[in-house]
C-alpha positions, 0 to 999 in steps of 0.5 A: 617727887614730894606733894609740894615741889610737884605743883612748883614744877608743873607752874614752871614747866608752864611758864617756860612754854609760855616764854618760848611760845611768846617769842617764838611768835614775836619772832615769826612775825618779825617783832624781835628785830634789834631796836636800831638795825646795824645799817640804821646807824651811820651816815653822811657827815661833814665835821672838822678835826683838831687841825682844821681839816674836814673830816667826811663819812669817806674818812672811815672808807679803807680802815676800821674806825672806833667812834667815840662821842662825848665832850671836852668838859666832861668830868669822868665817862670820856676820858676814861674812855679815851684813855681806854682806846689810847691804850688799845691804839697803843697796843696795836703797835704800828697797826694803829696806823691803820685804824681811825679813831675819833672823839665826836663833841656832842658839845660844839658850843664849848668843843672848838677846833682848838679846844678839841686840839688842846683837850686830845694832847693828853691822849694817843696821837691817833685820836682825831677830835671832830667838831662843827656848827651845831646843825652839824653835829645834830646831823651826826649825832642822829644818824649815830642815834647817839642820845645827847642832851644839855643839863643846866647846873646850879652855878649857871653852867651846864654840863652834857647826858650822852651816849657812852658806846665805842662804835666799832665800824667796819673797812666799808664805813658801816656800824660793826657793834659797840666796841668791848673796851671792858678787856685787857688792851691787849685782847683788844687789840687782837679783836680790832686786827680781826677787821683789818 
């Protein structure tokens, strides 16, 4: 080792020790928890699909369920992601059947029953559109700690900032992780059996 890399290595071999000392302190005194705990997210919720029918919390009880929150007059994020599920749904084969999958509207403004209805007709038939009145949805947007937020444009209308995660939640109705759509339909799918 020459005169030069000698005080490179020491520096490093120092900063390495220091990163592992740090966060094994953190650790021991509990500071490295996720920012929101898997049981943090989820919870009471009392919306309407597409047809009209009132969807609960007790609706994910029995199957797992992929949740989706965006809205209808978004020009790219949600129906490249609806796409996305479509095709994992339609992967899945008959086993869709035993699977929820719903489109949440962070939009209830614009996002009515039959808009929803209308805007989902391009998609798998599997996927419900769930709405309500604007407390209603605040309520289900806070306890999935969805980030959504109004955005003016310049000709007077708006459009929405929002969380763009597939929520993966699990046969008892409780928050899984994100749901990976980066991935061949088909790996997917496989990965959505798993919870079955």
């Amino acid at each position: 080792m020459n005169r030069t890399t000698r005080p490179l290595v020491i520096v490093g071999a120092f900063a390495g020790s220091l990163v592992i000392g740090l966060a094994l302190m953190l650790w021991a005194l509990g500071g490295l928890r996720t920012v929101a705990a898997p049981s943090a997210i989820g919870g009471p919720f009392q919306l309407t699909d597409q047809t009209g029918q009132t969807v609960t919390e007790k609706n994910l009880v029995g199957k797992p369920t992929l949740i989706f929150f965006g809205f209808t007059h978004c020009p790219d994020v949600c129906p490249t992601s609806l796409f996305e599920i479509s095709e994992v749904l339609r992967a899945m084969g008959k086993d869709a059947d035993r699977v929820n999958a719903y489109f949440v509207s962070v939009d209830p403004e614009r996002d009515t029953a039959a808009a929803m209805k209308d805007y989902l007709s391009s998609f798998d038939p599997h996927l419900k559109g769930l709405t309500g009145d604007p407390k209603a949805v605040a309520k289900i947007i806070a306890e999935y700690r969805v980030y959504a937020k109004k955005v003016p444009l310049k000709d007077g209308d708006y459009t929405m900032d929002h969380t763009a995660l597939v929520y993966l939640m699990d046969r008892d109705g409780k928050f899984v992780a994100p749901f990976n759509l980066k991935q061949s339909p088909q790996q997917a799918a496989a990965d959505l059996k798993h919870y079955l």
